[in-house]
Each structure stands twice: as C-alpha cells, then as structure tokens.
N, C-alpha and C positions, 0 to 999 in steps of 0.2 A: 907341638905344632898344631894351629889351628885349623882344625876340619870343615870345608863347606861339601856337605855329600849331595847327591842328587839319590834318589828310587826311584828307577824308573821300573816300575812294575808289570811286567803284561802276563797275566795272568790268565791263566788257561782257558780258553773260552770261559775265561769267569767275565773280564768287565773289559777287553779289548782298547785300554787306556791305561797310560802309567801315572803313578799316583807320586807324587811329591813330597818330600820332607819339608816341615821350614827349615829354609838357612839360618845358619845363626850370624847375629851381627858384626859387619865389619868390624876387625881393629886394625889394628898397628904391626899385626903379625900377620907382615906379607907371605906366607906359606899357608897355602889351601890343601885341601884334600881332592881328590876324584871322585866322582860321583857314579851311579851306579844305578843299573835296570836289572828287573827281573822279568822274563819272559816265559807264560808259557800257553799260547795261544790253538789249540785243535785245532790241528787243521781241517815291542814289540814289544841306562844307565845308570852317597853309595851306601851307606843302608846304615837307615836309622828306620823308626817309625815311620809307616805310612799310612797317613790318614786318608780319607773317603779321597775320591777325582779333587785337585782345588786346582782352579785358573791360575793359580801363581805358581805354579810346582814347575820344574822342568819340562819343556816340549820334547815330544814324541813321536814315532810313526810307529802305529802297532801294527802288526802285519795280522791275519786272522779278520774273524766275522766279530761284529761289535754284539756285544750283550745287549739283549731283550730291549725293550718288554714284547714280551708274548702275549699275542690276543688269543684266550684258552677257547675263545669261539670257535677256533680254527683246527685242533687238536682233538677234538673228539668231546663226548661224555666224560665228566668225573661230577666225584658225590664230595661232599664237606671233608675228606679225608682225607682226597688229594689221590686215590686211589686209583689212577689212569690207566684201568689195565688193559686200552689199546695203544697204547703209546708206543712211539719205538723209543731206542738211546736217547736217540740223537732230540729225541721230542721231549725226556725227562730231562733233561740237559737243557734246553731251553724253558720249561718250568723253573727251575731250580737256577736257573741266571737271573728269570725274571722276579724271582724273591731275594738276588742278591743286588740286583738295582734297584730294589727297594731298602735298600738295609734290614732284609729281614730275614738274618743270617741264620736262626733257627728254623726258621721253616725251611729253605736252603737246604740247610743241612737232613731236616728231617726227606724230603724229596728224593737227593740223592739217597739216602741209605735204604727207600722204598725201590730207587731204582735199579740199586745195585742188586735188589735181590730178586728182581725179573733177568737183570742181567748183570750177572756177577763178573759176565768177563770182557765188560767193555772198557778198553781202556781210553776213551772217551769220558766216561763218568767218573773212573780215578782220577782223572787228569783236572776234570772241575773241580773235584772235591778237597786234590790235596791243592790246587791252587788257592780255595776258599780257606783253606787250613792256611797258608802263606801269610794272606792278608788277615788274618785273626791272631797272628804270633805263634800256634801253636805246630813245632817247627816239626818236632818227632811226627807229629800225624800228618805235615805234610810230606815229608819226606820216606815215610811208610805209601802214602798212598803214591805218592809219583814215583815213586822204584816200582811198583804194581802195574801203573798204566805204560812204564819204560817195559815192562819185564812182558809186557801183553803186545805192546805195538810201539816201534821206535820212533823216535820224532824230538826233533832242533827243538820245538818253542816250549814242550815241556822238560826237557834238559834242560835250558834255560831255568826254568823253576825251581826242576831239583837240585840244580847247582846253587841256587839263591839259598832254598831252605837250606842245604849243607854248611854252607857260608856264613847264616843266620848260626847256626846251630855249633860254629866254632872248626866247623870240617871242613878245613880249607883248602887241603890238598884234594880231596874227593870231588869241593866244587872244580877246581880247575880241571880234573880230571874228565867230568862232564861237561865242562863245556870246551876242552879240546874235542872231546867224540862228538857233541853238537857239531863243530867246526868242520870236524874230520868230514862230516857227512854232506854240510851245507857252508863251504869254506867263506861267504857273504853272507850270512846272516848277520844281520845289522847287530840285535839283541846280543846275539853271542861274544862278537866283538867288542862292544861296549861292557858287557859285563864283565869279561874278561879282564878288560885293561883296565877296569875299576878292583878286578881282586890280583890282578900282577901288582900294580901300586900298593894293595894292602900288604905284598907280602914283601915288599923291596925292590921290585924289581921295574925299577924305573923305568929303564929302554925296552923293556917287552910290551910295559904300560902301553909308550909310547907309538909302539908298533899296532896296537889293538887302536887307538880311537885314530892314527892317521888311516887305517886300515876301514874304521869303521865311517871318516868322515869321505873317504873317496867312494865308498858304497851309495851312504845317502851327507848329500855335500850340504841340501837343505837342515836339515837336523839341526840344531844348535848346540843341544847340551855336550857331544860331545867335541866341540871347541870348550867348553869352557876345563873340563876334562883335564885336556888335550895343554892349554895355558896353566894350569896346575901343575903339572907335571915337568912342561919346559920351563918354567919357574925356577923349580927343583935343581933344574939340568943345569942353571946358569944361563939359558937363550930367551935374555928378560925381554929384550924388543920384539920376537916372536910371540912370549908369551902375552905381553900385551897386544897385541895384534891378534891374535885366537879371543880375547876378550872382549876386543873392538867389534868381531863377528857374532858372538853370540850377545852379546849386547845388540847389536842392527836385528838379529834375526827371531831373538825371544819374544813373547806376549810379555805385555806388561803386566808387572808385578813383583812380588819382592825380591822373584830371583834375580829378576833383571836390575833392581835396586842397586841388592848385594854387589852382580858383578862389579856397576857404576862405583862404587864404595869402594871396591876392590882393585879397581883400576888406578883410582886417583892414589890409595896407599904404594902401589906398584910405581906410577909416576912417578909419583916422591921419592921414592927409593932408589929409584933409576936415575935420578937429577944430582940426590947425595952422593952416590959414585962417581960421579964424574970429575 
C-alpha cells in the first residue's frame, strides 16, 4: 500500500507550527496512508521525517504562543555565556526557542540544560526540551524528558508529543494510551484527534480512524489536512465518491504546493478508478 503521511508537528512551545513531510509521488496505487501531527505546545496530523517549517507541508492550526525571537534587550543582563541568572523559566524558555528559530539547535540545547539547573522542576523546560529532542529524531530523550514534564504538570499539547515520540520510537500501544488521557482531559483537542486517527489507521483500525478526523474536522471544519486524512481512509472503506469529495475539500482549502499537487494527482488516479468500476 502506498503511503502519503502528513507531520504535523506542534511541538512544545518549541516552534508553534507543524512541520511537513514530502509526499511522495502519485502512482497508480489508489490507496494512501493518513497523515499525522504531533503536538506539544505549553500552555497544534503521519510520520516520516520532518524537516525545518516548508510552505508546502500540510496546513495547520497550532493552538499555543508562536516561538520567538526574543529581543534579549528585554530580559535582563547576560554575559558571552548565556548565563541569565535573573531570568525566570518561562524567560529561559523563550531564549532557547529563540536559538531554535534560528536553527541553532546546540545552543538550544545548551540554554535549556543551563536552565534546568536554576530550575530543575519546571515542567515547562522539559516540555521544550523533549519537544526539541522530537524534532532532532532523538526519540528516547525525548520521551524521557516529556514523561518528566507529564510527571511535574499534566497537560493535552505535551501528551500529544509524548505520544508522537512513543509512536516514533515503535510504542504504539503507549502512544494511544497518551493520547486517549490527552482526550480524556480535553475531549476537543484538535492535535489529539488528528493524531489519534492517524495511529488507529496505523494500527488497523479503520472506523476508530475514521471517528478521530470526522471528530477532529467538526472541531475545526477550516483545517484541511484532515480531509485528506479523512478521504484515505474512506477510500479503504469502499465510500469512493465521499472519498473523493473530502479530496475536492482539502484540495479548495490547502496552500499551494506539493501537497496540494499530490492530492490533484491523487484525485484523477481515484477518478479513473471510479469510472473502471462502473
């Protein structure tokens, strides 16, 4: 079966945007995959690599404050060493976003681990850190640090994350398990829903899928990505003139770009398929 996934990434008050996979090229094999977000924004859809923000990735609505940049004018006194030691959390936090909107994910990282040791038990700073760990592949450390910021202060949009890293990391009954308690908590969380229906589908379970992104498209009905989701999966089910029509939608309602390409590409295969049955 051919996969087209979406990432939709919202990562912990790391970068308040989800970050996009390329799709890979239409063929002939009208069966797609679901596509997939990860969330996990301090108080938002399926996973391959995700590279920097790109304008062609799937559309989004992050829920949370958008990352930096920080004018360090505003924050007090520091010396060449980044040593801020009037800073609160919530102020190293905002340092350490502003070196990750810059891609410069070592210093990022070096930030937070300066901040963690003014305050070891903010789970504010876990929650950037292991989100930063997310987006750099390294799945164990993020998923050590966001069990840490869960296990300090509970909260939907880093569940979301820890759920992704688990998923990343082959833990797939664990990610669902976090983001039913995400659910449990904030039964509309857009994030949660979408991610959700992107790892019911990974695991077979079609009509749960399909209950998460109709779930997650009545929440926010603007959204596109997941119609396309959403047409994936009724694909699957045999309800081909719906599926095309969830296609038709997120085709009108994406940025232009390859994903909206893809859909177009994906649509005419579907057409075609739907005309030979007849």
């Amino acid at each position: 079966m051919q996969r087209y996934l979406f990432v939709l990434i919202l990562v912990a008050a790391l970068t308040g945007s989800l970050s996009g996979c390329k799709p890979k090229q239409a063929s002939s094999a009208a069966k797609p995959s679901v596509t997939a977000q990860n969330s996990a924004a301090p108080s938002a859809p399926a996973a391959t690599k995700a590279p920097a923000t790109d304008p062609s990735g799937p559309p989004t609505v992050p829920p949370g404050a958008k990352a930096g940049p920080l004018d360090l004018s505003k924050v007090g006194p520091h010396d060449e060493t980044y040593a801020h030691e009037s800073l609160s959390a919530d102020q190293w936090g905002e340092v350490a976003l502003m070196y990750q909107s810059k891609k410069q994910y070592g210093q990022a990282l070096s930030t937070l681990e300066q901040a963690l040791a003014h305050y070891p038990n903010s789970a504010h700073l876990y929650a950037i850190r292991g989100a930063l760990w997310l987006q750099l592949e390294e799945y164990a450390k993020a998923i050590a640090d966001l069990k840490k910021s869960l296990e300090l202060a509970e909260d939907p949009g880093v569940r979301v994350n820890y759920a992704e890293a688990l998923r990343k990391f082959g833990r797939k009954d664990d990610a669902l398990e976090s983001l039913d308690k995400a659910l449990a908590d904030q039964p509309d969380y857009f994030p949660a829903l979408f991610n959700r229906g992107v790892l019911r589908y990974e695991m077979g379970d079609n009509e749960g899928a399909l209950q998460d992104f109709d779930a997650a498209i009545k929440v926010n009905p603007d959204a596109a990505a997941p119609y396309f989701n959403r047409a994936a999966v009724l694909w699957l089910l045999g309800k081909k003139k719906q599926a095309i029509a969830d296609l038709d939608t997120f085709i009108a309602k994406a940025p232009k770009g390859q994903w909206r390409e893809t859909a177009k590409d994906l649509r005419r295969t579907w057409q075609d398929q739907l005309e030979a049955d007849k």
